[in-house]
The first five atom37 places (N, CA, C, CB, O) and aatype in JSON, in Angstrom:
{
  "aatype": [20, 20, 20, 20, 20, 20, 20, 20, 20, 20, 20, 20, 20, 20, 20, 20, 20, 20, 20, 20, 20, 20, 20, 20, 20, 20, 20, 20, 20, 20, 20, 20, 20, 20, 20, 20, 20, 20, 20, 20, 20, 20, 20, 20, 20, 20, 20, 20, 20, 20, 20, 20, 20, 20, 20, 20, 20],
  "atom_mask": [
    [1, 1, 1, 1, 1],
    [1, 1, 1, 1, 1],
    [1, 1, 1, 1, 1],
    [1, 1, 1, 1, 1],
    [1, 1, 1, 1, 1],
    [1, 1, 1, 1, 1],
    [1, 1, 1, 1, 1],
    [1, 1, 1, 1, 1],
    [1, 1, 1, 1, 1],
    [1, 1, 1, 1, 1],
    [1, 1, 1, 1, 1],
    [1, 1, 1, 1, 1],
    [1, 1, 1, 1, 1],
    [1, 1, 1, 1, 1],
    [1, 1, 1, 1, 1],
    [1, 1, 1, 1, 1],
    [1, 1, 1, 1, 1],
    [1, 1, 1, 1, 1],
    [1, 1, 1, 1, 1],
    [1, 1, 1, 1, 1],
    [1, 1, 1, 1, 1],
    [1, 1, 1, 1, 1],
    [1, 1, 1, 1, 1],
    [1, 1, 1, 1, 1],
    [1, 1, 1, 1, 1],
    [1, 1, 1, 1, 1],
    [1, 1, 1, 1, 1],
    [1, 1, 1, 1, 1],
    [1, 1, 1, 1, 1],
    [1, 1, 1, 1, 1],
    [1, 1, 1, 1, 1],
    [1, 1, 1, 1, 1],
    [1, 1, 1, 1, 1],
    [1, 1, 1, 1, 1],
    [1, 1, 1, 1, 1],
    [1, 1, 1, 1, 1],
    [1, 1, 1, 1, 1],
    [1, 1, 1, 1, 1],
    [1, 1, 1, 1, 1],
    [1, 1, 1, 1, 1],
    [1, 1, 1, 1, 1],
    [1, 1, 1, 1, 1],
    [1, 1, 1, 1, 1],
    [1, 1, 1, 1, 1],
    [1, 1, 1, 1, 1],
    [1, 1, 1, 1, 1],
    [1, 1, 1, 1, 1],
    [1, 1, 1, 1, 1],
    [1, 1, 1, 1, 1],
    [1, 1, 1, 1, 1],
    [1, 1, 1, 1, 1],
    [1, 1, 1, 1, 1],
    [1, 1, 1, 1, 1],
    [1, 1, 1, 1, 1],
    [1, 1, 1, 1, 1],
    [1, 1, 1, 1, 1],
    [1, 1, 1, 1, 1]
  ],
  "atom_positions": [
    [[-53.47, -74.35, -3.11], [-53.89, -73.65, -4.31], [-52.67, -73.47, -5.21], [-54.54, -72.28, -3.96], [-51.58, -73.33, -4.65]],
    [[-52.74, -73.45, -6.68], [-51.87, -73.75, -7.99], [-52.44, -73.02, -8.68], [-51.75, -75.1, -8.63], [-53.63, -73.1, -8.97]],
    [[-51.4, -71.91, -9.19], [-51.58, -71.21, -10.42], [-50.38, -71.76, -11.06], [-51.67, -69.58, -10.33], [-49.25, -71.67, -10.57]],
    [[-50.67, -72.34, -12.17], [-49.43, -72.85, -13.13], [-48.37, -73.76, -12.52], [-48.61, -71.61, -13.68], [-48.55, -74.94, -12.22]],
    [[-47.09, -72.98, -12.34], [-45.95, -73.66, -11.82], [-45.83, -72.91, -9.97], [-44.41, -73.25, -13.06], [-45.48, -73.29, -8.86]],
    [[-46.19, -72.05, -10.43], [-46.27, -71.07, -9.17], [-47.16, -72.06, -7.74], [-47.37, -69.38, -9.8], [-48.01, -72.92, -7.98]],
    [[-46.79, -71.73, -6.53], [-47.54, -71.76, -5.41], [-47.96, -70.5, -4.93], [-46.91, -72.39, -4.47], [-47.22, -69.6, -5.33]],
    [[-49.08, -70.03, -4.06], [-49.65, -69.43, -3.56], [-49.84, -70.15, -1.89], [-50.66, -69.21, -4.47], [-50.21, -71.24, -1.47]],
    [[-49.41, -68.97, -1.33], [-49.72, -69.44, 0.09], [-50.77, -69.17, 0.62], [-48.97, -69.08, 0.94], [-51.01, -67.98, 0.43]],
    [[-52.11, -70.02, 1.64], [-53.17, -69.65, 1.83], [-53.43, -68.25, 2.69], [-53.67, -70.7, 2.28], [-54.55, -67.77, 2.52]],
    [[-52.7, -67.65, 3.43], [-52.58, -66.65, 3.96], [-53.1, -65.21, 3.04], [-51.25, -66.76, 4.35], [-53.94, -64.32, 3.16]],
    [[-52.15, -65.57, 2.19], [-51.82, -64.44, 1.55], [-53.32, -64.31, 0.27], [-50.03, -64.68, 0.86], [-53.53, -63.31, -0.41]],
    [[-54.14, -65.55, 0.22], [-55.54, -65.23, -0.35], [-56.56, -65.2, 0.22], [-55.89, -65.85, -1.14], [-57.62, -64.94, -0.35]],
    [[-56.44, -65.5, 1.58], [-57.32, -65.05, 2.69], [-57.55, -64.12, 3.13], [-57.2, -65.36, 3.5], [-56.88, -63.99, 4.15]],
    [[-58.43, -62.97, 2.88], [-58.85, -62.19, 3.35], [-58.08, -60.92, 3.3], [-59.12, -62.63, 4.31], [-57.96, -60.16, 4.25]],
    [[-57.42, -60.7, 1.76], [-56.7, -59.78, 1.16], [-56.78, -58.31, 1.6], [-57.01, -59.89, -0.09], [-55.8, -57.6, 1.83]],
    [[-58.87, -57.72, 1.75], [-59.16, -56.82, 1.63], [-58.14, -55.89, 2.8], [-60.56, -56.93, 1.62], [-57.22, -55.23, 2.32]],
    [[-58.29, -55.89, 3.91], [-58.18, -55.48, 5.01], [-56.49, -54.95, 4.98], [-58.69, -56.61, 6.03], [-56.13, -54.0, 5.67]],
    [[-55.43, -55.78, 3.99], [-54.14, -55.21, 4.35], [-54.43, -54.38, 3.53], [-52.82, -55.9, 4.26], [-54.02, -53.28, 3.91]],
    [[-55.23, -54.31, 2.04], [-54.69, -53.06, 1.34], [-55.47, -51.87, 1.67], [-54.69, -53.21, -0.19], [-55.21, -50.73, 1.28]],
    [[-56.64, -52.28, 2.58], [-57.0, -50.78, 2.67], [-56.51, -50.57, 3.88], [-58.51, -50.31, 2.54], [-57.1, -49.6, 4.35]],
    [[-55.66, -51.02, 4.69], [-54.98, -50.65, 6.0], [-54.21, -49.4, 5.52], [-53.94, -51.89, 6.68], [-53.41, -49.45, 4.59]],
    [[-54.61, -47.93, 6.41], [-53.9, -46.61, 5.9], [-52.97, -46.29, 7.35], [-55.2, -45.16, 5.41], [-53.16, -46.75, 8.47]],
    [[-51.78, -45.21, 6.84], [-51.09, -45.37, 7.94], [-51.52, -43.82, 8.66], [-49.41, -45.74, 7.6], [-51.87, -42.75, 8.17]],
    [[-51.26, -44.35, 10.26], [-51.53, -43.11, 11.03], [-50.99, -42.19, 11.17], [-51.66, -43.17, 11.93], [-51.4, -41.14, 11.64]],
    [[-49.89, -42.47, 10.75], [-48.85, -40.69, 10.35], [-48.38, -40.79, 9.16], [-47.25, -40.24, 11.31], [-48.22, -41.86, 8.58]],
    [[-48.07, -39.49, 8.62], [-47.87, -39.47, 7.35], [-46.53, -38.73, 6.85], [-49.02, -38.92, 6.83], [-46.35, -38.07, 5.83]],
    [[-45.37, -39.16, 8.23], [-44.35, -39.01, 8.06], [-43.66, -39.31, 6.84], [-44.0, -39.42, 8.87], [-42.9, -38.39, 6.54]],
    [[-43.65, -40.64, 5.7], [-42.78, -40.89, 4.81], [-43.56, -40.29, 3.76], [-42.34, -42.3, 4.68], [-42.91, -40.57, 2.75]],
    [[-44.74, -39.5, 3.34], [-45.25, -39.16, 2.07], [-44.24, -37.63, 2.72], [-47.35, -39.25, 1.65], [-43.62, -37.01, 1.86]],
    [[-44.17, -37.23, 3.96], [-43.38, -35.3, 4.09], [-42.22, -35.36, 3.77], [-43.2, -34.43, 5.67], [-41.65, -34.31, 3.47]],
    [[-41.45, -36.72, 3.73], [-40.46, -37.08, 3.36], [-40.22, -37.01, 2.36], [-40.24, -37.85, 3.61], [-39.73, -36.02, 1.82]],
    [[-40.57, -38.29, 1.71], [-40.48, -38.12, -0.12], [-40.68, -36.78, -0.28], [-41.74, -38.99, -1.16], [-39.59, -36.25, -0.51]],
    [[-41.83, -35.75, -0.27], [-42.34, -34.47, -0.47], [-41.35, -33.77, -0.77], [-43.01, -33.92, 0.53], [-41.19, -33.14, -1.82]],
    [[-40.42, -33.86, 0.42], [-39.24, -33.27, 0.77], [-37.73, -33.28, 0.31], [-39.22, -33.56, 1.75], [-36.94, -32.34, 0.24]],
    [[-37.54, -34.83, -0.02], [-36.79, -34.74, -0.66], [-36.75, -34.78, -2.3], [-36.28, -35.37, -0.11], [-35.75, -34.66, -3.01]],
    [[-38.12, -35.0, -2.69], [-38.32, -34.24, -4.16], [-37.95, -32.96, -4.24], [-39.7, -34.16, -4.64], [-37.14, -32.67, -5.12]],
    [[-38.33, -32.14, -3.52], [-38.08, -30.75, -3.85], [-36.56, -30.89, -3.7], [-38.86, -29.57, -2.86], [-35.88, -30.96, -4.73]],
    [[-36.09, -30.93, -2.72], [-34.45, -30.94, -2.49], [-33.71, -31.02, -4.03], [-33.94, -32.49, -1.45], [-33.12, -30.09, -4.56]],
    [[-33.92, -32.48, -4.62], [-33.47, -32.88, -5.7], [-34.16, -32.12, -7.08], [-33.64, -34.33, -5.6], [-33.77, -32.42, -8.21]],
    [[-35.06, -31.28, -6.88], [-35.55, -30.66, -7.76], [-34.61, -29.08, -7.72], [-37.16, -30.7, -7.48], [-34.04, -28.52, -8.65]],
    [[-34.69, -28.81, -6.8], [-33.62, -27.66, -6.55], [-32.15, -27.74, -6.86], [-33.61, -27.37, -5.22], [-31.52, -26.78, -7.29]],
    [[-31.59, -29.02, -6.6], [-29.98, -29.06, -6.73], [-30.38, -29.48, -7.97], [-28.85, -30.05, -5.72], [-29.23, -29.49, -8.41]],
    [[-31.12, -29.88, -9.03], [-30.93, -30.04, -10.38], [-30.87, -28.59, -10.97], [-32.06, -30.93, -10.99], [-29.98, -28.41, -11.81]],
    [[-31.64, -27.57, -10.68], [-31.96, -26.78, -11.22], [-30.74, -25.54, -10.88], [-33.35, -26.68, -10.92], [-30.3, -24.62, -11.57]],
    [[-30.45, -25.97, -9.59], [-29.06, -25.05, -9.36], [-27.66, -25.4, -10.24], [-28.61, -25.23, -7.72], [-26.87, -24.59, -10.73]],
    [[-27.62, -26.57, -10.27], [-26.5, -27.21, -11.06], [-26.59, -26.77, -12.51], [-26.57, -28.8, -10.99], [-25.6, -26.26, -13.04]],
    [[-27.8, -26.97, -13.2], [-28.7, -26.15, -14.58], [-28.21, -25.06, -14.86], [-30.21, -25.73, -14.42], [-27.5, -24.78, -15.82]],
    [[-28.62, -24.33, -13.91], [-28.15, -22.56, -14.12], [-27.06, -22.41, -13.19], [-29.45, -21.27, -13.65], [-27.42, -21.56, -12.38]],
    [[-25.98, -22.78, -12.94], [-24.6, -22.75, -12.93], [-23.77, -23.35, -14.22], [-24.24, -23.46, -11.72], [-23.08, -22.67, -14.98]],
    [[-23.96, -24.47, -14.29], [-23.0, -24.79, -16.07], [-23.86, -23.83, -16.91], [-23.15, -26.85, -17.0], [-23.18, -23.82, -17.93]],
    [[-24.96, -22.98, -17.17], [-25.44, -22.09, -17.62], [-24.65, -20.72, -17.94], [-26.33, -22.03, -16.9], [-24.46, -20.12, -19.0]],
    [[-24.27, -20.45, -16.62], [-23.77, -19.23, -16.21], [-22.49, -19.29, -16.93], [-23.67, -19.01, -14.66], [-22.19, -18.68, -17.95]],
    [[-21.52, -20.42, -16.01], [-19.95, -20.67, -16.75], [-20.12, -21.43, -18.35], [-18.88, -21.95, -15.58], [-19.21, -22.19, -18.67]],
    [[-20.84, -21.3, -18.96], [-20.46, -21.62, -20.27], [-20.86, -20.27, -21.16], [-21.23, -23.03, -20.75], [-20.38, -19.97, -22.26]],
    [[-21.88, -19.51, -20.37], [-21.91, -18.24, -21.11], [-20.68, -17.13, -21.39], [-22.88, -17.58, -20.45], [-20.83, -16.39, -22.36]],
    [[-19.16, -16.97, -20.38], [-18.34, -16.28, -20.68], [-17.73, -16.84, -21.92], [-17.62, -16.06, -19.66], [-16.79, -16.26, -22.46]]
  ]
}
């Protein structure tokens, strides 16, 4: 199979459905990310209101 210049491997249009609705059984890396959003949401906001603080004297 030929789209344009491109190849396509038959694998990968065979029977697509099944990898993308494959869900994972723990949901260790979404507590993660979760986690380290907040982290980085906090040290922005601490850093914020510290040059805050020292530019107010």
């Amino acid at each position: 199979m030929r789209t344009g210049y491109r190849y396509i491997m038959r694998d990968q249009v065979e029977n697509p459905i099944p990898g993308i609705m494959d869900q994972r059984v723990t949901h260790r890396g979404r507590q993660s990310e979760k986690l380290l959003s907040m982290l980085s949401v906090a040290f922005v906001t601490f850093v914020y209101l510290l040059a805050m603080a020292l530019s107010a004297d």
